[in-house]
VMD Tcl script that draws the C-alpha trace (Angstrom):
set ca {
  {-14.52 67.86 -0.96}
  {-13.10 70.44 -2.94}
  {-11.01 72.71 -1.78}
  {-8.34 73.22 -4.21}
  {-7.44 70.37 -2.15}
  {-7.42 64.21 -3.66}
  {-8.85 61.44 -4.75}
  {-9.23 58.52 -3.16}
  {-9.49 55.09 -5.37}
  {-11.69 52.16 -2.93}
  {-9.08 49.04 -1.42}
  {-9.19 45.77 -3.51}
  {-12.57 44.42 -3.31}
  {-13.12 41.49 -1.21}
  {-15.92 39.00 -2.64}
  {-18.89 37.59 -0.71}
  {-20.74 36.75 -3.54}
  {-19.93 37.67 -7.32}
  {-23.80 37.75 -8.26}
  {-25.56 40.37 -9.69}
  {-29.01 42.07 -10.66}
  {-30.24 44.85 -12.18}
  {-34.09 46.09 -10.46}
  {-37.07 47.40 -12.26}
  {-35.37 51.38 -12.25}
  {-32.10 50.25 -13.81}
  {-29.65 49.99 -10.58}
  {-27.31 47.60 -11.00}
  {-26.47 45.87 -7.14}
  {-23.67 43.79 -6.24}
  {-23.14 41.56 -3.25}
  {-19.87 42.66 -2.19}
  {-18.22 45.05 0.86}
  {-16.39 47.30 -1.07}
  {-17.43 49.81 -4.09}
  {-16.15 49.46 -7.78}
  {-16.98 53.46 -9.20}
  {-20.58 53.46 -10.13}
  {-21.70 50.87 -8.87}
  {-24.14 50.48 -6.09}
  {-24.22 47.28 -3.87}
  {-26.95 45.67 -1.35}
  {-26.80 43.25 1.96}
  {-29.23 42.64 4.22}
  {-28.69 41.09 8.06}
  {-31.19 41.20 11.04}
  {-29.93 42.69 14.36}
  {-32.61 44.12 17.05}
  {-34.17 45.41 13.78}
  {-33.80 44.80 10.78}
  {-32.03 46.90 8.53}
  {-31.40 47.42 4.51}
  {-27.76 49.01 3.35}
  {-27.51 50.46 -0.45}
  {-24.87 52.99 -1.67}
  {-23.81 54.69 -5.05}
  {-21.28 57.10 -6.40}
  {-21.03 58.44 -9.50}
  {-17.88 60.77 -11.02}
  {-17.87 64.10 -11.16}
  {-18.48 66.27 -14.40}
  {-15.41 68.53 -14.05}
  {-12.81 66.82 -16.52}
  {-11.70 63.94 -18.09}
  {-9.08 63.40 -16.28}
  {-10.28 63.81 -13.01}
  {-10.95 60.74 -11.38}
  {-13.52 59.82 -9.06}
  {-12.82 60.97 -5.53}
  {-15.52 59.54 -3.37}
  {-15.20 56.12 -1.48}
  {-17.84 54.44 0.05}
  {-17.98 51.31 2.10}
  {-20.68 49.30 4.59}
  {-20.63 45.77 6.07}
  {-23.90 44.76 7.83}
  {-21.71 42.16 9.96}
  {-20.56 44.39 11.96}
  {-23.47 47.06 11.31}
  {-20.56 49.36 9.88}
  {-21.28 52.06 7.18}
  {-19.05 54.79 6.07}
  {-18.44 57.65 3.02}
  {-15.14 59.65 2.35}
  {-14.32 62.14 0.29}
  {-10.56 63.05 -0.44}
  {-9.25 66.55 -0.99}
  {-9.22 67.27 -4.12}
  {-5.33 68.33 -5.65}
  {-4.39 71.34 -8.25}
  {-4.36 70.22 -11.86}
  {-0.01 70.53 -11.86}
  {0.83 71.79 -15.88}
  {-3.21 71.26 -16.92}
  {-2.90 67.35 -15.80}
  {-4.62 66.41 -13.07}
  {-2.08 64.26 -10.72}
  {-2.44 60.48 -11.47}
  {-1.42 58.94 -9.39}
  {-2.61 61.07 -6.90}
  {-0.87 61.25 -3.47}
  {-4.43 62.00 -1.75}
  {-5.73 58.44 -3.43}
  {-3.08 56.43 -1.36}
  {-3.85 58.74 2.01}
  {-7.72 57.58 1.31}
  {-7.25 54.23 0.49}
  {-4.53 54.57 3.78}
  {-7.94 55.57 6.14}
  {-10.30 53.32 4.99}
  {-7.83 50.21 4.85}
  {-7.40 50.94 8.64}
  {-10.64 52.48 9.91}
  {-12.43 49.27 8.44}
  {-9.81 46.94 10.28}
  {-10.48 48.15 13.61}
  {-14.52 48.76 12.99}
  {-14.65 44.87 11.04}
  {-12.94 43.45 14.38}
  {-14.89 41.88 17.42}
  {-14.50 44.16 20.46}
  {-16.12 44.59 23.89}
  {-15.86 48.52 23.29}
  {-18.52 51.08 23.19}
  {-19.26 51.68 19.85}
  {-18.15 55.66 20.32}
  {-14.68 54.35 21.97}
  {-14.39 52.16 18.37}
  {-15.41 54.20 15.84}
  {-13.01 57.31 17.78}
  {-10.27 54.54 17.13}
  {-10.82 53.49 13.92}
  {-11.33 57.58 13.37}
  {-7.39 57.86 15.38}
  {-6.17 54.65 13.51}
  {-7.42 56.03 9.98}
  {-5.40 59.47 10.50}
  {-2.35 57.57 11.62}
  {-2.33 55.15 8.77}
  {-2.58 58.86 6.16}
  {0.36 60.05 8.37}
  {2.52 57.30 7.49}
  {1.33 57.05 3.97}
  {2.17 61.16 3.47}
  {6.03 60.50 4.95}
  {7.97 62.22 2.41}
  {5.47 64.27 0.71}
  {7.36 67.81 0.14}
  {4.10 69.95 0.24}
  {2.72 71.36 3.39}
  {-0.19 71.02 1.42}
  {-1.09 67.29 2.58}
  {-3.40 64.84 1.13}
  {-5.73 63.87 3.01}
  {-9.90 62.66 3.13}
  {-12.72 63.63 5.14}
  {-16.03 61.72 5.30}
  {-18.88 59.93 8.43}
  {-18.81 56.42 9.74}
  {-20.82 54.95 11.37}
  {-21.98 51.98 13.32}
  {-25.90 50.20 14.13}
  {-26.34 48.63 16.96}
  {-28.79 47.76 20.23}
  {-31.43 49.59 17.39}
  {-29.24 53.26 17.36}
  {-26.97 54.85 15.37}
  {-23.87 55.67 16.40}
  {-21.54 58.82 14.43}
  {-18.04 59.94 13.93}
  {-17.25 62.39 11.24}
  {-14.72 65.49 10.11}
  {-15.28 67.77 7.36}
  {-18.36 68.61 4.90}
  {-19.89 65.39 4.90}
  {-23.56 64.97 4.93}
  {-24.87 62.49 7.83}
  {-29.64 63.10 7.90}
  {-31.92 61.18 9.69}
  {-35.45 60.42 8.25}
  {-37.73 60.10 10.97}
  {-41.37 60.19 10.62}
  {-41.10 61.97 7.17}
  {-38.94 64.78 8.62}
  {-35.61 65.35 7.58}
  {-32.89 66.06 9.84}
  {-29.03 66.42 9.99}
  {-26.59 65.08 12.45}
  {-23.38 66.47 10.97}
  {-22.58 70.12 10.45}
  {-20.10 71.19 7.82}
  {-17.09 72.63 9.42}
  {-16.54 74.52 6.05}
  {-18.80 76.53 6.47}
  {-16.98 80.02 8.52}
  {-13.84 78.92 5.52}
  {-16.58 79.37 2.94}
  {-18.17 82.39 4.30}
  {-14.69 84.19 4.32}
  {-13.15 82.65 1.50}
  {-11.91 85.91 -0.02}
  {-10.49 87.03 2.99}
  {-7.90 84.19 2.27}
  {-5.70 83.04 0.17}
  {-6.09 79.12 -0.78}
  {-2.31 78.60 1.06}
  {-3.67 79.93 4.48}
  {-7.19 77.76 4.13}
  {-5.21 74.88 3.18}
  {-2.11 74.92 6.16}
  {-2.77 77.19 8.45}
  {-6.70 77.10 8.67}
  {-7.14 73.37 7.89}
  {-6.54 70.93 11.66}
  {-6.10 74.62 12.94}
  {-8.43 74.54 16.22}
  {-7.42 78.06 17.21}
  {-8.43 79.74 13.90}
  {-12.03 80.82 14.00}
  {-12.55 79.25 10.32}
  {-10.70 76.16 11.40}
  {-12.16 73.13 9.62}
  {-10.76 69.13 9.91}
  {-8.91 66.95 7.38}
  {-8.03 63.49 8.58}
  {-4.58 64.62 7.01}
  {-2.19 63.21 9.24}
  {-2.02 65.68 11.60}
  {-2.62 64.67 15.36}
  {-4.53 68.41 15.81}
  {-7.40 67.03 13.72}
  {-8.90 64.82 16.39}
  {-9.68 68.13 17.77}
  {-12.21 68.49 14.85}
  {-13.69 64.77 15.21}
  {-17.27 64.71 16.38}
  {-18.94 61.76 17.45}
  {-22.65 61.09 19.14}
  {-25.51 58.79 19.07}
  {-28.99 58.57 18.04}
  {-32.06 56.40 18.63}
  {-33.60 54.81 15.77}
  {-37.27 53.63 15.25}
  {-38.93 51.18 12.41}
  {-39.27 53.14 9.24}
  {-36.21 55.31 10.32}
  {-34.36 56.16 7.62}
  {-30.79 57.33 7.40}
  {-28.81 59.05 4.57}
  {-24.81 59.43 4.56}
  {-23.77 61.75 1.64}
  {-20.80 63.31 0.46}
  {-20.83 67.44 -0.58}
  {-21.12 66.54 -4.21}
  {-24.73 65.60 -3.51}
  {-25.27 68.74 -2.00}
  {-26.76 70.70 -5.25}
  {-29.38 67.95 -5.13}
  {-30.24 67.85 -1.80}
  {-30.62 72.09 -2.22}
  {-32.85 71.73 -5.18}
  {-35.84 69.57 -3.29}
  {-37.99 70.69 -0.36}
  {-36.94 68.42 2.68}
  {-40.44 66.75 2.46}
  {-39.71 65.20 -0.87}
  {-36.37 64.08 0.24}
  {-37.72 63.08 3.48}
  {-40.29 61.00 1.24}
  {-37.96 59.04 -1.19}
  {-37.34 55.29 -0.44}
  {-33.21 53.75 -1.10}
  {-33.75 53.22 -4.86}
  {-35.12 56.98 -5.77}
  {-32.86 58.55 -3.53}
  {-29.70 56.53 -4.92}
  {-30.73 57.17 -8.79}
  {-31.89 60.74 -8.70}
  {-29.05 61.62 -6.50}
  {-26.37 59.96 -8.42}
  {-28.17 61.27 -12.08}
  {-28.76 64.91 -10.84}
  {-27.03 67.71 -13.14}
  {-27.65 71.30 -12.16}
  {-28.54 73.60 -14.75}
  {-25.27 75.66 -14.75}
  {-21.59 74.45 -13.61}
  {-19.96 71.13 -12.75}
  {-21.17 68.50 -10.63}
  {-18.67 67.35 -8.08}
  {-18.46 63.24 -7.06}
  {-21.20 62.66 -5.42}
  {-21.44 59.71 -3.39}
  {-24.61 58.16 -0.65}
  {-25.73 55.25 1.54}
  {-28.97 54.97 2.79}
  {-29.51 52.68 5.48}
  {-33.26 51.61 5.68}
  {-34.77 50.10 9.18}
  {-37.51 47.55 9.06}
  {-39.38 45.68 11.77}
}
mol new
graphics top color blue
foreach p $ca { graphics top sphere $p radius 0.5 }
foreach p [lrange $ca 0 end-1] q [lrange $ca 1 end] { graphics top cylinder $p $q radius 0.2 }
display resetview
């Protein structure tokens, strides 16, 4: 997400298996939980259906410097899948902030979203994924104590959890959450950035940043998961059923130029391994690519 406002570097990677293979169109998959840049990583598990998990990310094109700022993680154990995106930070004297205080509010979310979603519990799976959504923000509040700006770090992003053959949503932000269901494309998110982007010149990049951003009130108000207790009032969260065949597609903003350049058919028509390498090795004719980051999860009888 840019908004003139962090990158976000994954946890360290826990193992299951250090193996490796590369498949006949060059993706290189890993069997592990967590997401080493560029990389894209597999596991399979059978629940009331059975269901496929594959993700990539790929760096953005702006500069050098700038890092990747995408995370994605998934653990078919628990049927868990999630992206984030941090906010990306000003360049401060032409140098792009390393370290960057939005990478340690990112790595803050995930580290606790994923211990309360990777834990047995006899709760819905809205009332977990809210908590691991309310856990996540608090762990970026502690991790921004002392931080002088009112600018804070912060990430936005979707998880998400399978189970009893639906999927179940939480996101904030820009984040891309589609459903492929008998070859029609459809999204279950919408980006909260959009009335900001519509009026963008109607403010300055101060106001959209700390008095728009978490702001509920504000008719262009947008969430962060910042820090701020006011942006659970931007967390949405709802359920869908799934069918054999379904398809769904979690994707951060930098894969929006992609997604914009293809008729929703041929999206709608791409198995895991197209959609992860064309997405990942788009470049639009003119301008940067952002990070762009995706996980498809593919249902199977």
């Amino acid at each position: 997400m840019n908004y003139k406002a962090a990158f976000a570097h994954p946890i360290p990677l826990r193992f299951i298996n250090k193996s490796c293979y590369t498949n006949s169109v060059g993706l290189k998959y890993i069997h592990i939980n967590t997401c080493p840049r560029g990389k894209i990583h597999i596991q399979q598990r059978s629940l009331s259906m059975r269901f496929i998990m594959k993700g990539a990310t790929e760096k953005n094109t702006c500069y050098a410097d700038k890092p990747d700022e995408d995370y994605f993680f998934f653990d078919e154990a628990s049927g868990f899948a999630m992206i984030l995106d941090g906010v990306t930070r000003d360049r401060e004297n032409g140098i792009y902030p390393n370290p960057s205080p939005a990478c340690r509010a990112c790595n803050a979310f995930a580290e606790a979203a994923q211990a309360v979603l990777l834990n047995k519990s006899d709760a819905s799976p809205i009332a977990r994924l809210k908590a691991a959504a309310y856990a996540g923000n608090e762990a970026v509040a502690l991790a921004n104590e002392g931080f002088s700006s009112p600018f804070l770090p912060g990430t936005v992003g979707v998880l998400t959890l399978f189970s009893e053959n639906k999927l179940y949503y939480a996101y904030i932000g820009d984040s891309n959450g589609i459903l492929i269901s008998n070859g029609t494309m459809s999204y279950f998110t919408e980006p909260q950035t959009a009335e900001v982007h519509r009026h963008r010149k109607e403010f300055t990049s101060d106001e959209i940043r700390t008095v728009i951003c978490n702001n509920p009130s504000h008719p262009c108000g947008y969430g962060v998961w910042n820090g701020r207790p006011s942006s659970a009032e931007f967390l949405r969260v709802g359920e869908l059923p799934l069918s054999v065949g379904d398809k769904v597609f979690l994707c951060t903003d930098g894969v929006d130029p992609f997604l914009a350049s293809l008729p929703a058919e041929a999206v709608a028509a791409m198995d895991a391994d197209a959609f992860l390498s064309r997405a990942m090795a788009y470049l639009r004719p003119e301008g940067h690519m952002d990070d762009r980051t995706a996980v498809v999860i593919s249902t199977f009888e």
